[in-house]
Backbone bond lengths (Angstrom), bond angles and torsions (degrees), N, CA, C in turn:
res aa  C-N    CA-C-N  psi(-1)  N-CA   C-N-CA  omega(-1)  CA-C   N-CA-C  phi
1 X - - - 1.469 - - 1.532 109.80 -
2 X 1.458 114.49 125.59 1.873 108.66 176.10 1.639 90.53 -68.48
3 X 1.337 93.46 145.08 1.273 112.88 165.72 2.220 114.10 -115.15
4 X 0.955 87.72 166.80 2.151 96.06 -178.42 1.295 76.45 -151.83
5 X 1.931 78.33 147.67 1.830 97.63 159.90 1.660 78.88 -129.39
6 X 1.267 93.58 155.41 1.950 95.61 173.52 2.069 83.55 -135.75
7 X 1.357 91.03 145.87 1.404 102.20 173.97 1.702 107.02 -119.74
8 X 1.369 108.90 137.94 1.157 129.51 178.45 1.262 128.34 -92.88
9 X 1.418 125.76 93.73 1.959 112.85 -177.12 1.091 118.50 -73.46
10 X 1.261 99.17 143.26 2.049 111.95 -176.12 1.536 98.75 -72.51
11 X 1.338 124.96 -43.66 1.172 123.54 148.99 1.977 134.61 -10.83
12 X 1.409 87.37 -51.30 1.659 104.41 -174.02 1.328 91.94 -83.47
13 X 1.540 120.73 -42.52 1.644 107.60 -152.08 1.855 96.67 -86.99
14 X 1.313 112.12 5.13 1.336 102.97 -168.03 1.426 78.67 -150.85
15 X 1.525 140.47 101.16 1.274 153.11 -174.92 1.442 101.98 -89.76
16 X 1.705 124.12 134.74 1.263 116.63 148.79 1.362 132.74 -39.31
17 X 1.603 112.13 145.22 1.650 114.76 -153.38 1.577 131.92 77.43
18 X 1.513 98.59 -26.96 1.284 90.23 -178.10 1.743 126.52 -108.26
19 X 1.566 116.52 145.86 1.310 104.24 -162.63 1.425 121.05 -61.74
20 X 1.249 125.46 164.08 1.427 134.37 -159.70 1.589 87.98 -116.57
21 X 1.512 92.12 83.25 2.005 97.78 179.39 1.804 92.28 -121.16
22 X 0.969 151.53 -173.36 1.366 161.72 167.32 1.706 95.30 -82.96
23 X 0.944 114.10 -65.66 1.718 121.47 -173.60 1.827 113.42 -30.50
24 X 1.761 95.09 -41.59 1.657 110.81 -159.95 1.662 87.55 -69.21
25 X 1.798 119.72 -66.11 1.334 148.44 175.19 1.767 81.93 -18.40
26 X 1.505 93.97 -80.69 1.845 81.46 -150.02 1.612 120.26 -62.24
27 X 1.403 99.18 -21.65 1.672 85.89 176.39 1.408 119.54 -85.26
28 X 1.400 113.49 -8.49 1.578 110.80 153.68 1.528 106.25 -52.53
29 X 1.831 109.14 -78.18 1.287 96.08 -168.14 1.627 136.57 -62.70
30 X 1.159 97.85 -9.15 1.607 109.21 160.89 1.506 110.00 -55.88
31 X 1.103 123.92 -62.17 1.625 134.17 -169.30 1.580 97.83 -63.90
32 X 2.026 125.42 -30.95 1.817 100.25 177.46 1.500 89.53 -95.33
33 X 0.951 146.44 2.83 2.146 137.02 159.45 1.547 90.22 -51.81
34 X 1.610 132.10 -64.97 0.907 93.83 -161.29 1.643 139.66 -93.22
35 X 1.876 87.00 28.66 1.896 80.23 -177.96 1.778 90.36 -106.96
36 X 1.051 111.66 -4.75 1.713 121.67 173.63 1.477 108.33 -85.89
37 X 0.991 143.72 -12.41 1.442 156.62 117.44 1.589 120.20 -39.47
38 X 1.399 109.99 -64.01 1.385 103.82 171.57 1.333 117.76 -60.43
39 X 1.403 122.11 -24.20 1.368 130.64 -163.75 2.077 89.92 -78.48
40 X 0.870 99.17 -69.64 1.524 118.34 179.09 1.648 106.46 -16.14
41 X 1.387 89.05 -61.29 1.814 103.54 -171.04 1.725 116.86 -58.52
42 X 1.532 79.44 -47.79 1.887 78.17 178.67 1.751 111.24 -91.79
43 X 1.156 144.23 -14.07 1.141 117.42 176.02 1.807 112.20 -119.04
44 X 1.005 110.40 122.59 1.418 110.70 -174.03 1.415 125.58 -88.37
45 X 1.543 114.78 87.10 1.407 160.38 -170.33 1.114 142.80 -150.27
46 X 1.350 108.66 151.99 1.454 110.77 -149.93 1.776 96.81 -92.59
47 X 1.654 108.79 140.70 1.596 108.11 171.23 0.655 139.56 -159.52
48 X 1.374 141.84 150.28 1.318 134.92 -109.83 1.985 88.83 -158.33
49 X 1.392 123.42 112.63 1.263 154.38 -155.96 1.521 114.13 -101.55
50 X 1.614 132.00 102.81 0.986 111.25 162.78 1.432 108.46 -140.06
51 X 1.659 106.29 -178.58 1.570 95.53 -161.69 1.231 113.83 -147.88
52 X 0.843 146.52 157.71 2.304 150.30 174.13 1.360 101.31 -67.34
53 X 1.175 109.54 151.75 1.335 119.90 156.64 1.819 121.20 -143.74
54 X 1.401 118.15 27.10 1.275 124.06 172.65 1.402 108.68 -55.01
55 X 1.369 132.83 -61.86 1.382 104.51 167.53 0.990 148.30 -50.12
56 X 1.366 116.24 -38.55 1.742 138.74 168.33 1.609 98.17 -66.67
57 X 1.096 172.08 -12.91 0.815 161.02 113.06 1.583 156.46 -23.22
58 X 1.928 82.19 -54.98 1.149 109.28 141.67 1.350 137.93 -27.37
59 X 1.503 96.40 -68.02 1.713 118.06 -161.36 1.926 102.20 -95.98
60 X 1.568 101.21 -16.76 1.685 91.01 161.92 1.730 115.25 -83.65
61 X 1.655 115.42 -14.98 1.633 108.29 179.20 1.750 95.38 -85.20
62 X 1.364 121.58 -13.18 1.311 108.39 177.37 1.937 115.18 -78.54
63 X 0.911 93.98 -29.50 1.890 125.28 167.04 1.569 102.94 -48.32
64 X 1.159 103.48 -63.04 1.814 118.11 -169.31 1.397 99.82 -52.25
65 X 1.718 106.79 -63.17 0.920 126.50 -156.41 2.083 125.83 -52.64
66 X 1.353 78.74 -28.07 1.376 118.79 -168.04 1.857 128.61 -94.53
67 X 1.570 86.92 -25.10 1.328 110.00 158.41 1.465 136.12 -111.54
68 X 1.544 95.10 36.40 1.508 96.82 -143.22 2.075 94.54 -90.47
69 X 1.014 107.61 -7.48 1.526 129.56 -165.90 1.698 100.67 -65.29
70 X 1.816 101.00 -40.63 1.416 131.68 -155.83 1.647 105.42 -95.08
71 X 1.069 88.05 -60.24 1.767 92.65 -176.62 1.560 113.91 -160.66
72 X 1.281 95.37 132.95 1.667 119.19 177.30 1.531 100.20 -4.11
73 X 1.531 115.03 144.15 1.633 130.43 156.43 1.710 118.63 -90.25
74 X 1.139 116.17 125.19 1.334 132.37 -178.76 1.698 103.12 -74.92
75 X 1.204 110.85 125.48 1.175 109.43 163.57 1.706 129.43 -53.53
76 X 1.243 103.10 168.55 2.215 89.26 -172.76 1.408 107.29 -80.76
77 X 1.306 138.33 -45.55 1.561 123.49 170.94 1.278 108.75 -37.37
78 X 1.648 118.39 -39.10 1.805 98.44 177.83 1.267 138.39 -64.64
79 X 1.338 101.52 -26.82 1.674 145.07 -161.87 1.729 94.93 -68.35
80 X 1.493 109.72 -41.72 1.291 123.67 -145.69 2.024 93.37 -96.68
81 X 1.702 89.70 -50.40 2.048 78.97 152.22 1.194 138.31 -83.18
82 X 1.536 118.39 15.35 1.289 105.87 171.63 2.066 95.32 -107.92
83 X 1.006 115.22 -11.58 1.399 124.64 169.77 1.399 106.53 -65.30
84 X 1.079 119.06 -50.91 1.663 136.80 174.13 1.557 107.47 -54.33
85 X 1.469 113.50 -50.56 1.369 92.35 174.34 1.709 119.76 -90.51
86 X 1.023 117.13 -19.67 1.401 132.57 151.58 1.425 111.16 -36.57
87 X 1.078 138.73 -58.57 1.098 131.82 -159.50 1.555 110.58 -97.41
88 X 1.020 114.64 -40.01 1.620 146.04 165.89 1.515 112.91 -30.14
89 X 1.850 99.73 -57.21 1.692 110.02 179.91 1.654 105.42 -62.74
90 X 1.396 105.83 -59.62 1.402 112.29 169.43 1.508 120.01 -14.76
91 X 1.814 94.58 -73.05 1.809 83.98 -177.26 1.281 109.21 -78.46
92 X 1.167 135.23 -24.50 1.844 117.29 163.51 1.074 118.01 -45.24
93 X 1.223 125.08 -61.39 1.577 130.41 171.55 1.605 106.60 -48.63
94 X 0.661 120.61 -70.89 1.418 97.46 -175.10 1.554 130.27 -103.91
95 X 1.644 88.84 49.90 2.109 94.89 172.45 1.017 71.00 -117.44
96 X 2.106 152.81 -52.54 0.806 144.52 -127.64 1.953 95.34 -96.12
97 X 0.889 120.11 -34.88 1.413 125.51 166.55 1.683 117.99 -75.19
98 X 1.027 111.80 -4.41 1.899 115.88 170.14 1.392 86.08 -84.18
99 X 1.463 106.20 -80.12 1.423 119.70 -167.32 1.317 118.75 -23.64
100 X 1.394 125.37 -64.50 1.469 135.25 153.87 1.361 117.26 -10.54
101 X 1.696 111.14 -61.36 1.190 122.15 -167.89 1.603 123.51 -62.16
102 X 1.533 95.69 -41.16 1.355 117.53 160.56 2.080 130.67 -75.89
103 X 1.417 86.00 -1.08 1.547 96.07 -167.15 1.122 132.18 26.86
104 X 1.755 87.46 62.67 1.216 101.47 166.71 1.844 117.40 -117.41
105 X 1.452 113.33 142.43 1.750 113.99 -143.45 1.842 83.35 -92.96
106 X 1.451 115.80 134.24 1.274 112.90 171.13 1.668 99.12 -150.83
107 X 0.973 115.02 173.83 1.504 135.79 -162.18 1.682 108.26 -131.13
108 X 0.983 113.25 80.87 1.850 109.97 -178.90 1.534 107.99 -117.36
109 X 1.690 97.95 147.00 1.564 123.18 -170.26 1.603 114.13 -149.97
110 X 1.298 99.30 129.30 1.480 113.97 -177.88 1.637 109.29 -104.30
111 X 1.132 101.41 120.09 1.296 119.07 167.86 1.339 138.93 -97.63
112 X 1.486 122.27 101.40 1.408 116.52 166.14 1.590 137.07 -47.08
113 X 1.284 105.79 104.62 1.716 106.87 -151.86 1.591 117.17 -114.73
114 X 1.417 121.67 104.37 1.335 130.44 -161.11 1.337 94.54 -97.62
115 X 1.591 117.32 141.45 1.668 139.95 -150.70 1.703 100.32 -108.54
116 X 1.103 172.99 100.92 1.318 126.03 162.82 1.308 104.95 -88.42
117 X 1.813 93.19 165.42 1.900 109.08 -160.54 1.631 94.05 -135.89
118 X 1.324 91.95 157.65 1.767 84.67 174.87 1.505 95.08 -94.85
119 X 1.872 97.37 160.99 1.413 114.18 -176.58 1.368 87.29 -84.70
120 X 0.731 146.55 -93.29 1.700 147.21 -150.27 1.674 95.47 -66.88
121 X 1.017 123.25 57.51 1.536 130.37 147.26 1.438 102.58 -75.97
122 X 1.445 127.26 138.90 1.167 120.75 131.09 1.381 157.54 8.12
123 X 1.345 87.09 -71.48 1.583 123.40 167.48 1.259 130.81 -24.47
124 X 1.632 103.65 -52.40 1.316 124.79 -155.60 1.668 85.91 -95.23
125 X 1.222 144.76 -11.63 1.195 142.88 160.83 1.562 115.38 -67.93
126 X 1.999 132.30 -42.13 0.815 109.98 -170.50 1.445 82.44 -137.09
127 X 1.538 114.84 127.71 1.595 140.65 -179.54 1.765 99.63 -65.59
128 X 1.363 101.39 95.91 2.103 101.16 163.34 1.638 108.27 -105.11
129 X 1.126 125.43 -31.02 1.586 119.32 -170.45 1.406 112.54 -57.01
130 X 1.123 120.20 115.74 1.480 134.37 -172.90 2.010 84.51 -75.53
131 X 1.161 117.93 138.56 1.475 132.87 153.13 1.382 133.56 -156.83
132 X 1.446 121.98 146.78 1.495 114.15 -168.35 1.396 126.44 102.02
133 X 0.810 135.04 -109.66 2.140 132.63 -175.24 1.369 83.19 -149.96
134 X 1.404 88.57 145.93 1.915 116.39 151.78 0.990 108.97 -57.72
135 X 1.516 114.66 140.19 1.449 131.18 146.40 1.714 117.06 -106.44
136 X 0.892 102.60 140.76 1.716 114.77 159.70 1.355 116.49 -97.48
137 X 1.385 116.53 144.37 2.061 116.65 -160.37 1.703 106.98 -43.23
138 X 0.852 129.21 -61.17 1.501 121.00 165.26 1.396 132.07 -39.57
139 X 1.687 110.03 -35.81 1.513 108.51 154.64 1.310 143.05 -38.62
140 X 1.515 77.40 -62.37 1.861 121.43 -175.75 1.638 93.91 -45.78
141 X 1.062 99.99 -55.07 1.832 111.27 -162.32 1.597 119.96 -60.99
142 X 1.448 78.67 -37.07 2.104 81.91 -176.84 1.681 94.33 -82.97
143 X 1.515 110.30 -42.25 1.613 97.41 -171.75 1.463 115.97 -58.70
144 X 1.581 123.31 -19.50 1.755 140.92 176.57 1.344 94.48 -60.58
145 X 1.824 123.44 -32.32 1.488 98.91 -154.79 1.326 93.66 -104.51
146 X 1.365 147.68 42.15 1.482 173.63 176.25 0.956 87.67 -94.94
147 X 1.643 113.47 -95.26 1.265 135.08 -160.94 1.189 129.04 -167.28
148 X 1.612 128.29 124.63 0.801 134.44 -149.69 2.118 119.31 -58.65
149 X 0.829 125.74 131.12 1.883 127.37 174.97 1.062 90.96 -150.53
150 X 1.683 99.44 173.19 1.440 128.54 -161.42 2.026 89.88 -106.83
151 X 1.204 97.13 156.17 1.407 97.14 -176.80 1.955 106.07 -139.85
152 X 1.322 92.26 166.00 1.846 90.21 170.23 1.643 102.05 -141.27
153 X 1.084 117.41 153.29 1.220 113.61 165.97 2.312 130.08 -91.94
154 X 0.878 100.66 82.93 1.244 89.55 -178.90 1.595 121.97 -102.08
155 X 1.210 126.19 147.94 1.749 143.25 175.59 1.660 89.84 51.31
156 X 1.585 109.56 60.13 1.447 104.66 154.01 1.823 110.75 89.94
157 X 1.644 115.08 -26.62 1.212 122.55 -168.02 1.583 98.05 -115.43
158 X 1.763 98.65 173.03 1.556 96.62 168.41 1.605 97.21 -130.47
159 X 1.444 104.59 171.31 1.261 122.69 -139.73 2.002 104.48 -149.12
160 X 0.757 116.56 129.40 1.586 111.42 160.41 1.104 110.68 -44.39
161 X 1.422 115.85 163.05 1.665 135.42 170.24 1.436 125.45 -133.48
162 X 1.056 131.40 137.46 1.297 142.58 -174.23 1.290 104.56 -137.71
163 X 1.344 118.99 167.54 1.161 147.79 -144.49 2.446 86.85 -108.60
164 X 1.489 102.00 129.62 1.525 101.53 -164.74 1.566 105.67 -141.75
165 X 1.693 101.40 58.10 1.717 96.98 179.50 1.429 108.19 -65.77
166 X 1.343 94.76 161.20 1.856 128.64 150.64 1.331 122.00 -10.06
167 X 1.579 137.92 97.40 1.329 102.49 -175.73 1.990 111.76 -82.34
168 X 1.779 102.92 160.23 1.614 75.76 -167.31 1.466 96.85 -129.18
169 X 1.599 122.28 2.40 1.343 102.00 173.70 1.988 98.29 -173.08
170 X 1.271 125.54 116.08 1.625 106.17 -174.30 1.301 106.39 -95.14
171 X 1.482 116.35 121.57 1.423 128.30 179.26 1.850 112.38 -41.35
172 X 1.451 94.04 -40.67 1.883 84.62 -162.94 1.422 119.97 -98.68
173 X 1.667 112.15 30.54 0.886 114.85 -177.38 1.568 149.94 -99.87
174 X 1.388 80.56 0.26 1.953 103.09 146.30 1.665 93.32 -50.28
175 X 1.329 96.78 -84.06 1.555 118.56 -161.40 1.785 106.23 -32.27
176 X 1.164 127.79 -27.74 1.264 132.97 178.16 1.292 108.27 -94.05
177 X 1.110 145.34 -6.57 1.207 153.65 179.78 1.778 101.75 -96.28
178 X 1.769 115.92 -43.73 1.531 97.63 -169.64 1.628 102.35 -82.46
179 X 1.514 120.48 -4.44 1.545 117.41 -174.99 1.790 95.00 -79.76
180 X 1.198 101.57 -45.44 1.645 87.35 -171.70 1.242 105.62 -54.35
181 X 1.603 129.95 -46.82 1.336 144.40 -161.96 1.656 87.26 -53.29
182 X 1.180 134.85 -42.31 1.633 128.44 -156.58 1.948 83.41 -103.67
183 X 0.940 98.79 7.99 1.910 69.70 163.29 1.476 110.11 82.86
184 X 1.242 113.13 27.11 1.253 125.88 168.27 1.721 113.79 -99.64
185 X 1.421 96.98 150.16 1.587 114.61 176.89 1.586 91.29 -103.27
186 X 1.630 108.57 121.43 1.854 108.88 -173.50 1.727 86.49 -110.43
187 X 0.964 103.00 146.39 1.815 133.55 172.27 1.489 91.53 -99.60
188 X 1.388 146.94 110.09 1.263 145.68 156.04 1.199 135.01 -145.74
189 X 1.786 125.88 151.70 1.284 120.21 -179.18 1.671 124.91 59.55
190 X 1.739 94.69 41.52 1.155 108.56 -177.38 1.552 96.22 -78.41
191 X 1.534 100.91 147.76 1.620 118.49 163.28 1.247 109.83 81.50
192 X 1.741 117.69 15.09 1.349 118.10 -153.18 1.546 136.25 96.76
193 X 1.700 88.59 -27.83 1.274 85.46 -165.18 1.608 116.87 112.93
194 X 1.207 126.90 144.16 1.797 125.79 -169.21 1.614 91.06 -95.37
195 X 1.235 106.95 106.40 1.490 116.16 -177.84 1.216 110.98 -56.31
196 X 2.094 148.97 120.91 1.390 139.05 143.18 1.396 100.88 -114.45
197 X 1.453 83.36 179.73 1.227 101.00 -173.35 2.283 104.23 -133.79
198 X 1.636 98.13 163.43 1.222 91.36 155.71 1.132 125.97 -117.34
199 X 1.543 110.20 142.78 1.426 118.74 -157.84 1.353 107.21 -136.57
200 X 1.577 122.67 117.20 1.599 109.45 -165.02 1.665 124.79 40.92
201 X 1.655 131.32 21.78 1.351 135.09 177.70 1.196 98.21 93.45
202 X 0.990 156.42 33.81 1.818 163.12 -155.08 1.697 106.65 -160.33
203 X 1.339 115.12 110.88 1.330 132.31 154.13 1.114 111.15 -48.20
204 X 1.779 125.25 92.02 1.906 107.04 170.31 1.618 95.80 -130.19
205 X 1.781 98.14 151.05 1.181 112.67 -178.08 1.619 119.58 -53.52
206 X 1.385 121.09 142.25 1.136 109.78 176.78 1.786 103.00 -117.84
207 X 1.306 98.74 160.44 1.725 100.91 -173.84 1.548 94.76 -79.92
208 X 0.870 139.54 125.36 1.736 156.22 139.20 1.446 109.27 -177.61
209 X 1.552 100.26 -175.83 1.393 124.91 -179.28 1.506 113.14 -146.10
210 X 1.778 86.32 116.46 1.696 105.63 -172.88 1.865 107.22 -64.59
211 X 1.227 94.16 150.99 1.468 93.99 168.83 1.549 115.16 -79.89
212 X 0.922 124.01 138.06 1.430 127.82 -145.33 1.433 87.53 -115.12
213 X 2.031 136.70 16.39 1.206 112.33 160.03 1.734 92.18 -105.14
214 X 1.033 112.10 -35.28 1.621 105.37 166.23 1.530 118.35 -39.12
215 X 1.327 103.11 -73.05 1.672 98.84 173.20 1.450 120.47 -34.17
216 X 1.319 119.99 -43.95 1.162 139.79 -154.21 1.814 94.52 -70.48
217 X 1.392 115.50 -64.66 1.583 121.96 152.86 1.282 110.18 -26.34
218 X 1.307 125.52 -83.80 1.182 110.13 171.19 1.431 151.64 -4.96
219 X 1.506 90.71 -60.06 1.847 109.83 -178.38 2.034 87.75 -76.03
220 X 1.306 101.49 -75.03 0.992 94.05 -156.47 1.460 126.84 -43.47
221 X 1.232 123.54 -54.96 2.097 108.86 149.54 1.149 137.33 -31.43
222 X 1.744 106.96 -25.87 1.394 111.42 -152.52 2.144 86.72 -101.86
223 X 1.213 114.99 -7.90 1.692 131.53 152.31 1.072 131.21 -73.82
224 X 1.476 101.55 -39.98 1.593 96.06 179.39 1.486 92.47 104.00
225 X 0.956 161.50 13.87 1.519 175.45 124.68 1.788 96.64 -2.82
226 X 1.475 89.35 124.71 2.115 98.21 174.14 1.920 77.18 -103.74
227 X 1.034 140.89 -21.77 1.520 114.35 -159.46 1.217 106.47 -141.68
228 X 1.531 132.17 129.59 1.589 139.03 -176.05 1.256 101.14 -106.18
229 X 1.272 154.14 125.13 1.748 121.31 160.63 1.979 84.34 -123.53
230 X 1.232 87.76 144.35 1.780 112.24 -177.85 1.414 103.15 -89.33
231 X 1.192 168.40 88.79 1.359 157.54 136.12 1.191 126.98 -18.62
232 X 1.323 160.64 171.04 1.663 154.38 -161.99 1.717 110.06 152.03
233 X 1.174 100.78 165.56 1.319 103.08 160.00 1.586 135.67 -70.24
234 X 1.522 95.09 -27.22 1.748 94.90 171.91 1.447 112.90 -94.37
235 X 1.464 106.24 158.86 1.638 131.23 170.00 1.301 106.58 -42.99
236 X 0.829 151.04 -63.52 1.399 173.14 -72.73 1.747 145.47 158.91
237 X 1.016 100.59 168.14 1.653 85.69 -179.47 1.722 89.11 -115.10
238 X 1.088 133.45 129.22 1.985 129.80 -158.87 1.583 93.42 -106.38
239 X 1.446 111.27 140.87 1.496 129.29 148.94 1.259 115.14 -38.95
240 X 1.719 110.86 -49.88 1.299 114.69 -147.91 1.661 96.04 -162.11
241 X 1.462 116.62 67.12 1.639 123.61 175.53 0.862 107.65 16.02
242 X 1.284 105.67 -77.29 1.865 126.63 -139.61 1.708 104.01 -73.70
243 X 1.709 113.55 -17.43 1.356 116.25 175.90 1.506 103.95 -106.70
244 X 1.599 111.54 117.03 1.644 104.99 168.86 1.492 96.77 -91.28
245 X 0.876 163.52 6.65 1.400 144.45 120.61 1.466 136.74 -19.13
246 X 1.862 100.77 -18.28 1.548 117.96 -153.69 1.981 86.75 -103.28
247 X 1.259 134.79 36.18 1.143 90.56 -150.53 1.449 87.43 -112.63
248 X 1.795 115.06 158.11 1.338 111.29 -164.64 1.963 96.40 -103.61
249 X 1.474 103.29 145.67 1.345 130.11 168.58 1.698 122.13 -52.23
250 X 1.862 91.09 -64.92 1.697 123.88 179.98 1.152 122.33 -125.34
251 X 1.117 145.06 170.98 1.204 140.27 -163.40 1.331 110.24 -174.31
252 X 1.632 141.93 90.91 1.305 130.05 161.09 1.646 110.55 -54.28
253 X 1.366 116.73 156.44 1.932 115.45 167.14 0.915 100.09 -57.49
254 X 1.578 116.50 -60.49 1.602 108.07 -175.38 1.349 130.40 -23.92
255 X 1.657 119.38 -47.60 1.434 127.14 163.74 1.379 115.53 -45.62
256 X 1.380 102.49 -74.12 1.680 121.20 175.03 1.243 110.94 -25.25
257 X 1.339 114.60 -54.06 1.698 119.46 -178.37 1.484 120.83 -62.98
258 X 1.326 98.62 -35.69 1.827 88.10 169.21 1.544 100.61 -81.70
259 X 1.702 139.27 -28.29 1.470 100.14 -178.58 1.441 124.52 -108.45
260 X 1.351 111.27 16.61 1.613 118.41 179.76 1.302 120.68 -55.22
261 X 1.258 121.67 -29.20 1.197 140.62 169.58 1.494 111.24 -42.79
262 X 1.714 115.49 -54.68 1.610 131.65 -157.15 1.812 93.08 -78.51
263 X 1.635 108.02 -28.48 1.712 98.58 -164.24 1.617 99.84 -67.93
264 X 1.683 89.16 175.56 1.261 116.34 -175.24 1.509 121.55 -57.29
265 X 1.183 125.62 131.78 2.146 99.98 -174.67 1.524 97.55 -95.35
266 X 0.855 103.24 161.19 1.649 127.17 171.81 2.013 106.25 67.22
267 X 1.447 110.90 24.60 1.587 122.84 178.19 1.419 109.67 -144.13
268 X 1.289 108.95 -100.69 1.497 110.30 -172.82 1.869 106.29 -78.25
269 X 1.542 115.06 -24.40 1.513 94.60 -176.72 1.468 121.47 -78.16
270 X 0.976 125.22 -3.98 1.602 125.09 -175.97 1.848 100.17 -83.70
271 X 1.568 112.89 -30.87 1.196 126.88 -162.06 2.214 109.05 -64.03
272 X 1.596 80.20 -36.45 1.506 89.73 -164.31 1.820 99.22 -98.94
273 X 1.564 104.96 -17.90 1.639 116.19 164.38 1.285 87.61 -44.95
274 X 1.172 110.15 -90.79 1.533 116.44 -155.66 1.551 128.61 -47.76
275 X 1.791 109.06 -34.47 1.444 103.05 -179.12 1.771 106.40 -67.06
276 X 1.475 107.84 -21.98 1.741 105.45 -179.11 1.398 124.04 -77.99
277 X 1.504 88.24 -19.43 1.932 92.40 156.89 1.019 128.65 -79.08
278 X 1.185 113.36 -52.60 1.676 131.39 154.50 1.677 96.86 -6.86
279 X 1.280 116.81 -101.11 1.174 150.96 -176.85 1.716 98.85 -26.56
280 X 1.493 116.28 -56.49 1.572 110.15 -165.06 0.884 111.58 -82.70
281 X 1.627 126.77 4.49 1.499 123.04 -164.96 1.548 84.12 -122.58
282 X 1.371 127.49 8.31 1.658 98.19 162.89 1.994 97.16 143.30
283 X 1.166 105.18 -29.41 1.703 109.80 -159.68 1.268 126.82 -70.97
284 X 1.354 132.19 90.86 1.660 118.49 -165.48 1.437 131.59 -23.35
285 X 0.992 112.92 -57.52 1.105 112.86 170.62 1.911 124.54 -162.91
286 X 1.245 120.43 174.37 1.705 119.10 -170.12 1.054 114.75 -134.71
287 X 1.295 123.40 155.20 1.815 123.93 172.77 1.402 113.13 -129.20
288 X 1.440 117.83 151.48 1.282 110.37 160.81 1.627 109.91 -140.11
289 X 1.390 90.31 112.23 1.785 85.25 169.11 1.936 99.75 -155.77
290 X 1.118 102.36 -149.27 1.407 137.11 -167.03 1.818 122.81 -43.52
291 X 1.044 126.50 93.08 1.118 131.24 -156.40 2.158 100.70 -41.72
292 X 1.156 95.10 -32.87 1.872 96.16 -170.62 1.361 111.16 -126.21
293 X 1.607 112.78 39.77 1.581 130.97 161.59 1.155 95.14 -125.38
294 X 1.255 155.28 17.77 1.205 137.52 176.58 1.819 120.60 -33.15
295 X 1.523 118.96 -44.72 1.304 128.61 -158.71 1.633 86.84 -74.49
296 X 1.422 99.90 -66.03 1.816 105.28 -168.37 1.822 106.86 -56.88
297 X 1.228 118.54 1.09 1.313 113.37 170.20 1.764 117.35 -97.72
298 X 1.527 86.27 -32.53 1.991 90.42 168.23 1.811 116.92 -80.73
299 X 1.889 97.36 -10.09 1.102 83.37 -169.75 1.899 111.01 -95.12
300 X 2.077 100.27 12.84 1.805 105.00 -161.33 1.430 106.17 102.85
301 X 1.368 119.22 -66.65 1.565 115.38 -161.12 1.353 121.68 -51.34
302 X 1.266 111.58 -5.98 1.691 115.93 179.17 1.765 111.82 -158.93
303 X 1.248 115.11 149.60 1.473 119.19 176.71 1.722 108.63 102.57
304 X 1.112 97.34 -173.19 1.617 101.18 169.82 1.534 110.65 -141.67
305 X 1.444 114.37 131.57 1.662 130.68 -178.55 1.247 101.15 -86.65
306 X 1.241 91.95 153.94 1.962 99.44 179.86 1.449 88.66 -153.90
307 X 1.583 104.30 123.58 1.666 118.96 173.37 1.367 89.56 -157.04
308 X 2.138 99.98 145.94 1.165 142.79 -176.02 1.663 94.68 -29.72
């Protein structure tokens, strides 16, 4: 059976500028159900759904943070499963309500999906995961005099930082493998994934947030996946950001590999990390474009392909 994983950015489903209300969330993800629906109808394959949650995350450690006077703070691995199921119901609810509309008969399941990370990663020493809302320098500044976090600057803005290890193995992924096998559409390894660790033979949560195009690599090799496509807010995967003029069509790794280095960290470089793993560990081929072109991106007219 071909299998696809398509990955979803929290980014896309929660666009810069716009408010972080539930209402905004779902009618984004309502509007990519239905090109994941259209996708559904015409190609007959099995697939496997995952999605970002840097904003949703974000704005629940700002929640914690904020209520902390009132009631206890949740650590961020929790934050990151209640984002997971948060976001998760969303696209069930409404792939399973397109589908309907179109009467078309499908079988969908959301899975709670635990990551493990190493403790002595790196990572957890220097905070890159952008999460939460943009700031602009005046933002940044009053939100610093809150409370102190680590920040990065990406696409012009700055952003919180968290700690963004390695993912190194996803527990439920037998279990996602026998749902596809029955003809299921799996929702999984949203947000990365609920980061643990092992510690003395004991699964315990660790505070970060996996990159959810890594994970996304992950599953999809670790399936057997001929096709990854990444979703986002941009057209494209760009030469040169700041020029949408720059934007590339095709892409051998080989290319990728000499410029992965120059991309952005904690945005576009994890994105094109992953499609080059994808690819060397076995995967026909990857896309990255437009959270609500999906079809016109499988069909060429939009996005950018990347094969061996």
């Amino acid at each position: 059976m071909h299998l696809t994983v398509i990955a979803l950015g929290g980014n896309a489903l929660l666009r810069r500028g716009q408010r972080p209300t539930f209402a905004t969330q779902n009618r984004n993800t309502r509007l990519a159900a239905k090109s994941i629906v259209r996708y559904i109808d015409k190609y007959d394959c099995g697939i496997a759904i995952t999605h970002g949650n840097g904003p949703q995350v974000g704005e629940e450690l700002l929640r914690n943070e904020r209520a902390r006077e009132s009631v206890a703070q949740l650590p961020l691995h929790i934050l990151t499963a209640e984002t997971q199921a948060f976001i998760g119901s969303m696209l069930e609810s409404a792939i399973m309500s397109e589908a309907r509309a179109r009467r078309i008969d499908i079988k969908i399941a959301t899975v709670l999906t635990h990551v493990v990370v190493d403790v002595d990663d790196p990572a957890f020493m220097k905070p890159s995961k952008p999460i939460g809302p943009f700031y602009d320098r005046g933002q940044l500044a009053r939100a610093l005099r809150s409370g102190r976090f680590d920040y990065v600057k990406t696409g012009g803005a700055f952003r919180r930082a968290v700690a963004s290890p390695r993912p190194i193995e996803i527990l439920e992924l037998s279990l996602v493998k026998k749902l596809l096998d029955d003809g299921c559409v799996v929702i999984c390894a949203g947000g990365g994934g609920i980061p643990v660790a092992n510690v003395d033979g004991r699964m315990v949560g660790a505070d970060a947030v996996i990159d959810k195009d890594l994970t996304t690599q992950l599953l999809a090799n670790g399936i057997g996946a001929d096709t990854m496509v990444i979703l986002t807010d941009a057209s494209h995967l760009y030469a040169d950001y700041s020029d949408k003029r720059s934007g590339i069509k095709e892409a051998r790794v080989a290319d990728l590999e000499r410029m992965v280095d120059s991309l952005e960290k904690g945005s576009i470089k994890p994105k094109v990390e992953a499609c080059i793993r994808f690819i060397r560990n076995g995967g026909r081929a990857a896309y990255i474009g437009n959270l609500f072109m999906l079809n016109r991106i499988m069909d060429r007219t939009s996005g950018t392909m990347i094969s061996a």
